[in-house]
C-alpha positions in Angstrom: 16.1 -22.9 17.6 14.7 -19.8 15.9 13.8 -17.0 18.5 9.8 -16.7 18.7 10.6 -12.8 17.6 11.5 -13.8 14.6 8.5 -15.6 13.7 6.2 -12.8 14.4 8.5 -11.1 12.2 7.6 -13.2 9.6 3.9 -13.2 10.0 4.3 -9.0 9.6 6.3 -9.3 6.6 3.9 -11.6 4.8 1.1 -9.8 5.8 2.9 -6.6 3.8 3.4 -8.7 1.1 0.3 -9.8 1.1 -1.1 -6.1 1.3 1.5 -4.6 -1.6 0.3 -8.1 -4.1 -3.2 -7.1 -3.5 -3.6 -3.2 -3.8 -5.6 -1.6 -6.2 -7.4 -5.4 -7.2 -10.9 -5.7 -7.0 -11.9 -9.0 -6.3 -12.7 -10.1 -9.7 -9.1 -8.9 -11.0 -8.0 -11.3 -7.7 -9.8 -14.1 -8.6 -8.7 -14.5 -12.6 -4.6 -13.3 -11.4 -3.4 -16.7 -10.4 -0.1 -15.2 -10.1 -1.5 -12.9 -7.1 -3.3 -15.7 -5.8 -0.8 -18.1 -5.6 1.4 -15.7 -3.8 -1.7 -14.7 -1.5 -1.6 -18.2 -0.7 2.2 -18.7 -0.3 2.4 -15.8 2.4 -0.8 -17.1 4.0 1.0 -19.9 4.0 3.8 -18.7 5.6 1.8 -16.8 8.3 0.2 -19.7 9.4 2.9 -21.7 9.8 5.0 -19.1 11.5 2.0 -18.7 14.3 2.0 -22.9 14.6 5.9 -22.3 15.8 5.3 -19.7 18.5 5.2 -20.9 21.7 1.8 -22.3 23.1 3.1 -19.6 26.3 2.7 -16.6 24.6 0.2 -17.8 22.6 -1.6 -17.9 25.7 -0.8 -14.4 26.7 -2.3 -13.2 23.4 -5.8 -14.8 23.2 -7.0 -11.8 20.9 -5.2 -13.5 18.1 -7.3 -16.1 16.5 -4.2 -18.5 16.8 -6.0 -22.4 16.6 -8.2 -20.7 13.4 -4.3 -18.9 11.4 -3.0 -22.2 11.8 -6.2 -24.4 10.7 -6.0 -21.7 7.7 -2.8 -22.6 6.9 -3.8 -26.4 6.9 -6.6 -26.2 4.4 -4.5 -23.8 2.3 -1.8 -26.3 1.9 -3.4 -30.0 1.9 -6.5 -28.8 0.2 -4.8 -26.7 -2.6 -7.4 -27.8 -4.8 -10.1 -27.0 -3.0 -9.6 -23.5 -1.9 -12.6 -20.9 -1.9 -10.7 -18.0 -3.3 -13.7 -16.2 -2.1 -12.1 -17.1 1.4 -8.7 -16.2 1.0 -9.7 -12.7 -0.6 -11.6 -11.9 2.3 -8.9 -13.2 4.9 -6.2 -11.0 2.7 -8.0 -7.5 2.7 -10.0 -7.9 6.5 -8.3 -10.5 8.4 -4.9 -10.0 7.5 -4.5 -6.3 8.0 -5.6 -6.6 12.0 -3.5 -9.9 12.7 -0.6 -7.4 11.2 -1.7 -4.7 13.6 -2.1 -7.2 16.5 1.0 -9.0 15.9 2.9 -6.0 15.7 1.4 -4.9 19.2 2.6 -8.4 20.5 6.8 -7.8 19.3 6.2 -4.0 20.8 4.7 -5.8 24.1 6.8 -8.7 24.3 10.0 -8.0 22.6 10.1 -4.1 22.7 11.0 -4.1 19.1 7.6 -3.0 16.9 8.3 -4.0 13.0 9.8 -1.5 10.7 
């Protein structure tokens, strides 16, 4: 089994991903680049299903992470591609996404006593 570090790991990286595809775009330029928004949606993607994996114990010990809502994110991304508001995901890439990154990090400093590079 994976260690629980390494899927915080994960979440950080994606969430620099998400913030190097999205600098400089305004949301219009986001919203007709469906190159950028696909891989928005990838790494949201992959953020939410790395939070699914961690354990419901630390989860638990981090209730300032909106971890039931990352997930759900990640649900409606994924089975309800066509559907997507890409009003949403814009605002989840430049607000919510930069503080998960900044409280995730604080949980593998806390936890793991390894903050991401």
């Amino acid at each position: 089994m994976r260690r629980e570090e390494l899927y915080l790991r994960d979440i950080c990286e994606a969430s620099d991903s998400i913030a190097r595809f999205i600098l400089g775009l305004t949301p219009a330029e986001f919203r007709e680049s469906d190159l950028v928004g696909s891989a928005v949606v990838q790494k949201l993607a992959v953020i939410g299903e790395a939070a699914a994996r961690v354990s419901a114990d630390l989860r638990s010990r981090h209730p300032e992470i909106p971890w039931p809502e990352i997930i759900a994110f990640r649900n409606i991304l994924v089975h309800a591609y066509f559907g997507i508001d890409w009003g949403v995901v814009w605002l989840a890439a430049v607000k919510q996404v930069p503080v998960l990154r900044c409280q995730v990090a604080a949980v593998l400093d806390a936890e793991f006593d390894s903050p991401p590079a």
